[in-house]
C-alpha positions as CSV (number, residue, x, y, z in Angstrom):
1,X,139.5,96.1,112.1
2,X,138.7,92.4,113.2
3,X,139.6,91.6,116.5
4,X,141.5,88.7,117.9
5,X,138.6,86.5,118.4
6,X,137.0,87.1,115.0
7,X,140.2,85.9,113.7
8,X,139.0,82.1,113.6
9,X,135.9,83.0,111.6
10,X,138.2,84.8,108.8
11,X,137.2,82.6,105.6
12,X,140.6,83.3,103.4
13,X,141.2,82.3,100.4
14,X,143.9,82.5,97.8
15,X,144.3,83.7,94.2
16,X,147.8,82.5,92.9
17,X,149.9,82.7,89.8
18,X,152.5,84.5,88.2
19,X,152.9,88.5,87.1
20,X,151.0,89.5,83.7
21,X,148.5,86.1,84.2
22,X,145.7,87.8,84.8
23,X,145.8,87.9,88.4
24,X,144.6,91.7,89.0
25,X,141.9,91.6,86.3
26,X,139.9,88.5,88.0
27,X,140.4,89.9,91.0
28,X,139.0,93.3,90.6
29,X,135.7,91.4,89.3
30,X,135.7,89.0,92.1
31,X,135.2,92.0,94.1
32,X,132.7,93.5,92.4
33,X,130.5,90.5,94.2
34,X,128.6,91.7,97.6
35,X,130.1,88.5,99.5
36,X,133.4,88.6,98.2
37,X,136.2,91.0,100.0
38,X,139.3,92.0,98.1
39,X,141.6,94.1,100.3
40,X,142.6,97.9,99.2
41,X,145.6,96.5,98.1
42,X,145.1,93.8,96.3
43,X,148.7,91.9,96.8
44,X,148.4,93.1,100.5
45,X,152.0,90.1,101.2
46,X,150.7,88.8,104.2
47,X,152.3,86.3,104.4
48,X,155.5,87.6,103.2
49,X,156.4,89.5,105.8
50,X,159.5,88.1,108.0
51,X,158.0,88.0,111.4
52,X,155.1,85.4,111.1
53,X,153.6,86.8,114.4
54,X,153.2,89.9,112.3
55,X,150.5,87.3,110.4
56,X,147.5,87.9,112.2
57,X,147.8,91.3,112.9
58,X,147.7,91.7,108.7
59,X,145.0,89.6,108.4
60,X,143.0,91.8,110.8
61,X,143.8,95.0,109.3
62,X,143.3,94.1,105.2
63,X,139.9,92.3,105.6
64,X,137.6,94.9,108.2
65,X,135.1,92.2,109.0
66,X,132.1,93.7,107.2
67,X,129.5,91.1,105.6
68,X,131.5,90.0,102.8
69,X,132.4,86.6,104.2
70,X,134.9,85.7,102.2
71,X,138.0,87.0,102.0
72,X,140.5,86.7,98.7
73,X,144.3,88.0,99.0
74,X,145.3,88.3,95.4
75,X,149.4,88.4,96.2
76,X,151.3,86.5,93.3
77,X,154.0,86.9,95.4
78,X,153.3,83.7,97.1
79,X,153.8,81.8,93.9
80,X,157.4,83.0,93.4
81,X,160.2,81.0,92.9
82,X,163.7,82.1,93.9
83,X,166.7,81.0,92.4
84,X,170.3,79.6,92.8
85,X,172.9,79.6,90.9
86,X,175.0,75.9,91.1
87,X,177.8,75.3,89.0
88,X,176.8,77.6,86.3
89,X,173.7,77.0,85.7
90,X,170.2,78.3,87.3
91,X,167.7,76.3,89.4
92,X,164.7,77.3,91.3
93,X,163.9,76.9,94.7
94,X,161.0,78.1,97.0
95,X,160.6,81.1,98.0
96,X,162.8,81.9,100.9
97,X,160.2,82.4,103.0
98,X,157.9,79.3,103.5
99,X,154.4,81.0,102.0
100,X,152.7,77.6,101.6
101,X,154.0,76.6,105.1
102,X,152.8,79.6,106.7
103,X,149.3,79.7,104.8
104,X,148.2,75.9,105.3
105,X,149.1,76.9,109.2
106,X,146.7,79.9,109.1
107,X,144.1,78.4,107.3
108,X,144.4,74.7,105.8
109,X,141.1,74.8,104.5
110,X,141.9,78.0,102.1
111,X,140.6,77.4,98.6
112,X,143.5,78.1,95.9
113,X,142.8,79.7,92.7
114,X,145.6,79.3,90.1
115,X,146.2,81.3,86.8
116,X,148.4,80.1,84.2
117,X,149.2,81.4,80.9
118,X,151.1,80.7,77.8
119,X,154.3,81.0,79.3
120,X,155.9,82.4,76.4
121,X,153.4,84.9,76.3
122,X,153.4,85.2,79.7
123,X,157.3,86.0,79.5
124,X,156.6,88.2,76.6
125,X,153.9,90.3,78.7
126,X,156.6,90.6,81.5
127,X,159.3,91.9,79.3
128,X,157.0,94.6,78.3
129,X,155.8,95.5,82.0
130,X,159.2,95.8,82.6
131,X,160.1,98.5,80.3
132,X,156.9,100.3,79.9
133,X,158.5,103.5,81.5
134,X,161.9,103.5,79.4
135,X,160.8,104.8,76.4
136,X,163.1,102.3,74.4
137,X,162.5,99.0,74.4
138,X,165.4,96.6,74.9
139,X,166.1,93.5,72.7
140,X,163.6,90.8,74.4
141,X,166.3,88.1,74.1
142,X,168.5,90.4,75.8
143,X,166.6,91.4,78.6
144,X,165.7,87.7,79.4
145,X,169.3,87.2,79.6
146,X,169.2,89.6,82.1
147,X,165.8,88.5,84.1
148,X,166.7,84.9,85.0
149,X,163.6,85.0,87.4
150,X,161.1,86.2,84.5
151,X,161.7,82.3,83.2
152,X,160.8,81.1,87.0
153,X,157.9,83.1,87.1
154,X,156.7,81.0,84.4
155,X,157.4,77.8,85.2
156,X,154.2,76.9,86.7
157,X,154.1,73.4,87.6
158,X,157.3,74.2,90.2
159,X,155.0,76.7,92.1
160,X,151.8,74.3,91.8
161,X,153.9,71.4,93.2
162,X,154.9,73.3,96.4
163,X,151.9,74.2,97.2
164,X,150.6,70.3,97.1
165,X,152.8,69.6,99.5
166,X,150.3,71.0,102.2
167,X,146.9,71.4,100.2
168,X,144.7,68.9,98.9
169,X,144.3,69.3,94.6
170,X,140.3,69.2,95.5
171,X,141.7,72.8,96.7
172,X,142.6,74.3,93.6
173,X,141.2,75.7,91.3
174,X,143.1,76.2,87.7
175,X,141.9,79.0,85.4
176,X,143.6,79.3,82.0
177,X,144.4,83.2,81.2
178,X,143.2,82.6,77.7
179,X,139.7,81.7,79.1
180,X,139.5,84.2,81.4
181,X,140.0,87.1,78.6
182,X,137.6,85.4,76.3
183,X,134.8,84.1,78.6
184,X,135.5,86.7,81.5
185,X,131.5,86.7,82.9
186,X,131.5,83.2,82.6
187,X,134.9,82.2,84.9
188,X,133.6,85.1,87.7
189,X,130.5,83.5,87.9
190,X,132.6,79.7,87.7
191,X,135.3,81.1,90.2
192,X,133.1,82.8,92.7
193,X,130.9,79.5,93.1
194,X,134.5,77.7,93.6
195,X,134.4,79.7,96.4
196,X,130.9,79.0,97.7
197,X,129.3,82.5,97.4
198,X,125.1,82.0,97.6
199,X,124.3,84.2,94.2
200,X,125.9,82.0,91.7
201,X,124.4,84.4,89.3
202,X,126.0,87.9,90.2
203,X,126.2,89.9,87.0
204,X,129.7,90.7,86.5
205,X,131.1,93.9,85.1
206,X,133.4,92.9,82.4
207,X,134.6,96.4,81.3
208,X,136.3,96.3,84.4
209,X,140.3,97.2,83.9
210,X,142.3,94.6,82.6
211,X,146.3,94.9,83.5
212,X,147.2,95.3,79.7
213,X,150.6,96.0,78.8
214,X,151.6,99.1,77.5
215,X,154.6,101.1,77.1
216,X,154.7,105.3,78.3
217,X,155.5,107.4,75.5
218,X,157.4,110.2,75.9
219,X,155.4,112.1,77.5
220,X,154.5,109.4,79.9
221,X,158.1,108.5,80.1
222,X,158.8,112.6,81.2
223,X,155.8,112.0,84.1
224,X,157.3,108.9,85.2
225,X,160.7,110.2,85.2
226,X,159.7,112.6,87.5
227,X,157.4,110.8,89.9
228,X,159.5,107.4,90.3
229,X,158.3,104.5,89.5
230,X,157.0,104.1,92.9
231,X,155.0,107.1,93.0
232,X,153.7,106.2,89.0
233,X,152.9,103.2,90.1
234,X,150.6,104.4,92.9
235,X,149.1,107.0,90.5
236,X,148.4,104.5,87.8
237,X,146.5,102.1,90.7
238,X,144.1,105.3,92.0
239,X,143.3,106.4,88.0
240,X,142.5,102.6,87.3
241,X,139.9,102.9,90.7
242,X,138.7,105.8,90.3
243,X,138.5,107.4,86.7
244,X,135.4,106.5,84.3
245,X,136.5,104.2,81.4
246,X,136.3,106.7,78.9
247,X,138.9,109.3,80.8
248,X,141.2,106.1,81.3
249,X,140.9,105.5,77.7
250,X,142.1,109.0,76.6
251,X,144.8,109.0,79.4
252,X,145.9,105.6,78.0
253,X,146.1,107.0,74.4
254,X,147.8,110.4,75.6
255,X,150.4,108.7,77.2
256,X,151.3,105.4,76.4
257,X,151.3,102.9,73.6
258,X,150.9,98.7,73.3
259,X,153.9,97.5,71.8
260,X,153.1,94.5,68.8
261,X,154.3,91.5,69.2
262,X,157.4,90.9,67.7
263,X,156.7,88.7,64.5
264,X,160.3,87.1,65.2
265,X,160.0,86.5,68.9
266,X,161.8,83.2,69.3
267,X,159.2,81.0,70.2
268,X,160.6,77.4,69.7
269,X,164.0,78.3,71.5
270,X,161.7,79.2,74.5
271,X,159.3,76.7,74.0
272,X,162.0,73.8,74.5
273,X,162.9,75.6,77.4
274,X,159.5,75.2,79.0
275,X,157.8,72.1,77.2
276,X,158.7,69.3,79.7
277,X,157.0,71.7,82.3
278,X,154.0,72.6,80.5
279,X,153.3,68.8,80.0
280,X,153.3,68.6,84.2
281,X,151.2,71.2,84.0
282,X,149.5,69.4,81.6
283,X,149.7,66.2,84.1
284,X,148.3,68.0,87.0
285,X,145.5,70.5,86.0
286,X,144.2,69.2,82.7
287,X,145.1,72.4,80.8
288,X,146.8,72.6,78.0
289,X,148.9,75.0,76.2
290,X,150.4,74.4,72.6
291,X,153.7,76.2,72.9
């Protein structure tokens, strides 16, 4: 563990965004690179926890101060967006808990990488995470109806605009989930030199797991069922690290399946709902998404 005084040397840096944008896949190749440390846990919620002076004492335990110099904490929590309910109708608001506030106090220099993704798709991907121990899925207009947060957690330029409130945009770094997928060797290699590692040329392993949704079977469902999602979760995180790809494969196949796209998913009813934003996005990261 680092102690106090190696505290001020801690080089930590950010990977934000929302659930199903890609968060876990770039950041299990990020640390795949000698001077790059992702915690264990890769959303280790620092700087969620209630007591800030609990902070440093995090920071100290997650990153152990070997020679990987810096440090990524891959949390999307800290890009969350709360809501409240006025008259009605929904609205988001920051997170309860200042994240940005606390993070520019810690470390104003921190380098911010931001996923975004289609945020239809995005929502879509969500839905599907949701239910992929439940063995039936639900109506996806239905369950948004009964998610109000899965529409925050795609409005993007909310959570970027919070976070310039304390850090410079020469800060940020925006990576488009598309890109990432297609051209994942190439935005490692663009990411990591982002944040200043010395071998710009690393060779990246892009087998590595990609978070894709799927749903559990029945069997799966059964295994889950008795576990709890808690537990399922946990086991599903060790297979991921430690299995070969062709036993994760076969697990995959045995029991679980990917769920296709709906043909009639309502994409222009959703896509008025979030076109204003996406052209902020637009405004402030130069990516754009044809929703």
């Amino acid at each position: 563990m680092l102690s106090v005084n190696e505290m001020d040397h801690v080089n930590l840096n950010f990977i934000l965004g929302a659930k199903k944008a890609g968060t876990t896949f770039l950041a299990d190749m990020l640390n795949q690179h000698p001077e790059i440390q992702v915690p264990r846990e890769k959303e280790p919620r620092i700087f969620m926890v209630p007591n800030p002076e609990e902070i440093d004492r995090l920071v100290r335990r997650h990153f152990d101060g070997s020679l990987r110099q810096i440090c990524v904490d891959a949390s999307v929590g800290y890009s969350v967006l709360a809501e409240r309910r006025a008259g009605g109708q929904l609205s988001p608001v920051g997170n309860p808990l200042p994240i940005p506030t606390r993070i520019h106090a810690r470390f104003p220099g921190a380098k911010l990488i931001f996923l975004l993704r289609d945020p239809i798709d995005r929502l879509y991907s969500d839905y599907v995470h949701d239910n992929r121990s439940k063995g039936d899925m639900p109506v996806f207009e239905d369950w948004v109806e009964l998610h109000p947060e899965a529409i925050l957690r795609s409005r993007y330029n909310i959570q970027i605009r919070r976070y310039l409130e304390y850090f410079d945009l020469s800060q940020f770094m925006f990576v488009s989930f598309q890109t990432l997928v297609t051209e994942p060797l190439l935005t490692a290699r663009q990411v990591s030199t982002f944040l200043g590692v010395r071998d710009t040329d690393f060779c990246f392993d892009i087998a590595a797991n990609k978070n894709e949704g799927v749903v559990l079977n029945e069997a799966g469902a059964l295994i889950a069922s008795i576990l709890g999602s808690k537990r399922m979760d946990d086991a599903i995180s060790a297979v991921r690290a430690t299995f070969p790809a062709f036993l994760k494969d076969a697990l995959k196949a045995k029991l679980s399946y990917k769920p296709a796209k709906p043909v009639d998913l309502p994409r222009e009813k959703y896509a008025r709902l979030f076109r204003a934003d996406m052209e902020d996005v637009h405004e402030l990261t130069g990516l754009e998404f044809l929703i």
